[in-house]
C-alpha positions in Angstrom: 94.4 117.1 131.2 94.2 120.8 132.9 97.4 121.6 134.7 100.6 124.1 135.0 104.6 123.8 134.7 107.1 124.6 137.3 110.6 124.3 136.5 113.3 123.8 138.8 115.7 122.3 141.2 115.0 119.4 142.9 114.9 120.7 146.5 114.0 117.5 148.6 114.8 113.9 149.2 110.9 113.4 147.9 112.4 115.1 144.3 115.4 113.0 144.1 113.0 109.6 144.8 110.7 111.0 142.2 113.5 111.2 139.8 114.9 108.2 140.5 111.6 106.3 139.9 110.7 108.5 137.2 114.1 107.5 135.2 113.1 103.6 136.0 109.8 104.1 134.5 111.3 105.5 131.2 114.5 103.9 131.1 114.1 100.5 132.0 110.2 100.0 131.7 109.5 101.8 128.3 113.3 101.4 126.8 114.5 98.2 128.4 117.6 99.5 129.7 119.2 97.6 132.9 122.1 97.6 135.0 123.8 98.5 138.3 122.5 101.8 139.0 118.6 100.1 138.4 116.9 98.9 141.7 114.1 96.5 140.8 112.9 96.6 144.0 112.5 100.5 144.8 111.9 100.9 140.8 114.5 103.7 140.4 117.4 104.6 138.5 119.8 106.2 140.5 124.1 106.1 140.3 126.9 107.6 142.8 127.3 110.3 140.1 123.9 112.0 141.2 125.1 112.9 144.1 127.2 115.5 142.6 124.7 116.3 140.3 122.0 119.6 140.4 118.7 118.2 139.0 116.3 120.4 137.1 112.9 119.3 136.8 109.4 119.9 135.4 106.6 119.3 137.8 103.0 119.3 136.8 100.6 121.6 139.4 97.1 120.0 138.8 93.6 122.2 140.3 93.6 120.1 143.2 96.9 121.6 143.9 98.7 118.0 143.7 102.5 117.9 142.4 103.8 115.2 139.9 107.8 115.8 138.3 107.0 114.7 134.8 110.4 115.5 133.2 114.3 115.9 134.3 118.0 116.3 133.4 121.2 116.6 135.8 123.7 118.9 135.0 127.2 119.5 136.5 129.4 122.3 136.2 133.2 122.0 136.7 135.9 124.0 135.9 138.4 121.8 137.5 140.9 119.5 135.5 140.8 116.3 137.4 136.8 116.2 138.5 135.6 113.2 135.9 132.4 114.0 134.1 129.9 110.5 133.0 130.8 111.4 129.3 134.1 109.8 130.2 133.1 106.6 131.1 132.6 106.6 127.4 134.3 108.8 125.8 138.0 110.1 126.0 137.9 113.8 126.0 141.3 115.0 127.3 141.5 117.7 124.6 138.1 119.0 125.3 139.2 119.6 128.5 142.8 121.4 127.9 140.5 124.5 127.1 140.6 125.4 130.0 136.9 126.9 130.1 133.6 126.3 132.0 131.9 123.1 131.4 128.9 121.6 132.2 127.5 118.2 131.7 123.7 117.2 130.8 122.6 113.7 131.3 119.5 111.4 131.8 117.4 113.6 130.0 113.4 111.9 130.2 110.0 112.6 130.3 107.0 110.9 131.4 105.3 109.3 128.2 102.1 111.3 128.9 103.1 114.7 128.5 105.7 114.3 125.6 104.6 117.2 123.5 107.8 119.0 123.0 106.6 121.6 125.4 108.4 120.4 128.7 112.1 119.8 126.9 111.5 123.3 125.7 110.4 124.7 129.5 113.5 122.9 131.2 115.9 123.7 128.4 114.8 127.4 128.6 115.5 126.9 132.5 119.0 126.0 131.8 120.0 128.5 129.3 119.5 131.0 131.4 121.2 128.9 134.5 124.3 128.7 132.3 124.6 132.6 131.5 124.5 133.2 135.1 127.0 130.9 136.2 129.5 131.9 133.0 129.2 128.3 131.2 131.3 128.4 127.9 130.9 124.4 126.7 128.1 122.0 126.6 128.8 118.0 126.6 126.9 115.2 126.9 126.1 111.8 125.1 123.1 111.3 122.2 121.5 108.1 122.2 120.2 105.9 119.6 117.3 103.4 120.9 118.6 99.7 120.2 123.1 98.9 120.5 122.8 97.2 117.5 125.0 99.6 115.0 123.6 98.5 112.2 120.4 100.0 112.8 121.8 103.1 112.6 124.8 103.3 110.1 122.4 106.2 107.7 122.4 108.8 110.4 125.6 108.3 112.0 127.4 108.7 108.2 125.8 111.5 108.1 126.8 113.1 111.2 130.4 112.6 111.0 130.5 113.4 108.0 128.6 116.9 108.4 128.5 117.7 112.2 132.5 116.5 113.4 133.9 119.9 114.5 137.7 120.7 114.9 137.5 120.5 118.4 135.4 117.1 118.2 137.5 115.2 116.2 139.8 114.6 118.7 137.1 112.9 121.1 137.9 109.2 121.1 135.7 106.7 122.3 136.6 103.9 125.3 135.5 100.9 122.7 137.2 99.8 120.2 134.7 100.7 117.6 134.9 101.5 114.0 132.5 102.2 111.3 133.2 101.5 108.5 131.8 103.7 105.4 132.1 101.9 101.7 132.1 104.7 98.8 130.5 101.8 96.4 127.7 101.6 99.4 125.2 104.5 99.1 123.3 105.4 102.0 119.9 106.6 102.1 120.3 110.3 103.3 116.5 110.8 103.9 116.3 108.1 106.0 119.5 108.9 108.0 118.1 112.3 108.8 114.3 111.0 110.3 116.1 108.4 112.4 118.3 110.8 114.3 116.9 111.1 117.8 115.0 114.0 118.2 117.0 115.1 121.1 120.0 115.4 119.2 118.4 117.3 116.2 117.8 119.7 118.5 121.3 119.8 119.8 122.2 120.3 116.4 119.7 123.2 115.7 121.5 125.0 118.8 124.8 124.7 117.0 126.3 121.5 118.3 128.7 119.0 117.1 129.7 115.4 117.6 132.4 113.1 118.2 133.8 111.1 115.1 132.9 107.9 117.0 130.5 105.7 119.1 130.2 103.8 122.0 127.8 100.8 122.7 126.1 101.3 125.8 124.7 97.5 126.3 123.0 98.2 129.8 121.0 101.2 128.2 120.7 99.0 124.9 122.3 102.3 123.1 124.6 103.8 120.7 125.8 106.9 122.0 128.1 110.0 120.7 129.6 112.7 122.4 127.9 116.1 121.6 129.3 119.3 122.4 128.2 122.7 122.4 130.2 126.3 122.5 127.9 128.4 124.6 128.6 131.5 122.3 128.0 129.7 119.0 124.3 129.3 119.8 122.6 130.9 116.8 120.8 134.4 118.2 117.5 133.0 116.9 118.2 130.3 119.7 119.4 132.5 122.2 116.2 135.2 122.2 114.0 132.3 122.5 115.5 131.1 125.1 116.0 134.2 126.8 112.3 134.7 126.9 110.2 134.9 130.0 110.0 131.2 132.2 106.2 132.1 132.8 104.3 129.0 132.3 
């Protein structure tokens, strides 16, 4: 398939409808997530929280000049105390916010099945690294997901990230559920596999220097387990940061 990136903000009601129906596609029709903010009719995935939302997304230029968004995330900065972020539908993070500093939110990250390659998360997260250095962003939050709300499915990985990746800051992060997980010491988990079925998404969040909430929430609409990841801006290793630094040029 011959064609070129452009990465951006959407710019147009056409955008936001292509995002909308682009999140049903993956969410509900390849993942099986449902809910309220899921039109079966229109086949999008849309909530009130968009509306305050900036989009970013990945559009595919093909030779006959035709357009296609193939991949997107929202974002939303705030810096004031009372503005309620998603994360805390989920996920109680008074403490995070007594910091006092710039945060910004990522959710509803997807791409369209056919160009999953690696290369478009790279393009759009390259996009916004540099859109947070130039609007001063000091923290990173947003939820991980796990594929399937069953939590035993994923007791491996989750042991081992809070046992490794809980942060000062992050143990304080509570979750709205009453959840606990339990880990025996007579129970011996299989590391290797614990590592390979961590998301992808959130290895990478890790690799950037990002830690995670001692705790889960079941998201049974999205048919997830989710964790609350954050990020310190100026903790990024400087491997990271000069990739990401480099030139947007398709």
């Amino acid at each position: 398939m011959d064609y070129s990136l452009s990465i951006g903000f959407a710019q147009s009601g056409d955008d936001l409808t292509s995002i909308a129906k682009l999140r049903y596609r993956v969410f509900h029709e390849q993942f099986g997530a449902n809910g309220k903010s899921f039109d079966h009719f229109k086949k999008s995935e849309w909530e009130s929280y968009d509306e305050n939302c900036e989009h970013i997304v990945c559009k595919a230029i093909f030779p006959n000049r035709s357009e296609e968004i193939i991949g997107t995330f929202r974002c939303k900065i705030s810096t004031i105390r009372d503005e309620k972020f998603r994360v805390q539908k989920e996920f109680n993070i008074d403490e995070l916010l007594k910091q006092n500093q710039r945060i910004c939110e990522l959710g509803r990250i997807c791409v369209d099945a056919r160009f999953r390659n690696g290369i478009i998360i790279f393009k759009i997260w390259q996009f916004l690294f540099n859109f947070l250095k130039e609007n001063d962003v000091e923290i990173l939050i947003g939820v991980a997901s796990f594929e399937g709300s069953n939590i035993k499915l994923h007791e491996e990985s989750l042991h081992i990230l809070f046992k490794n990746h809980v942060s000062l800051l992050t143990s304080k992060i509570k979750t709205e559920q009453e959840n606990k997980l339990k880990f025996f010491q007579d129970i011996r988990y299989d590391k290797i596999v614990g590592i390979k079925n961590i998301p992808d998404l959130l290895k990478a969040y890790l690799r950037f220097g990002s830690y995670v909430s001692p705790c889960y929430f079941i998201d049974f609409d999205f048919n997830t387990v989710d964790i609350c990841c954050v990020l310190i801006l100026k903790d990024i290793p400087e491997q990271q940061k000069l990739l990401f630094s480099r030139s947007l040029v398709s």
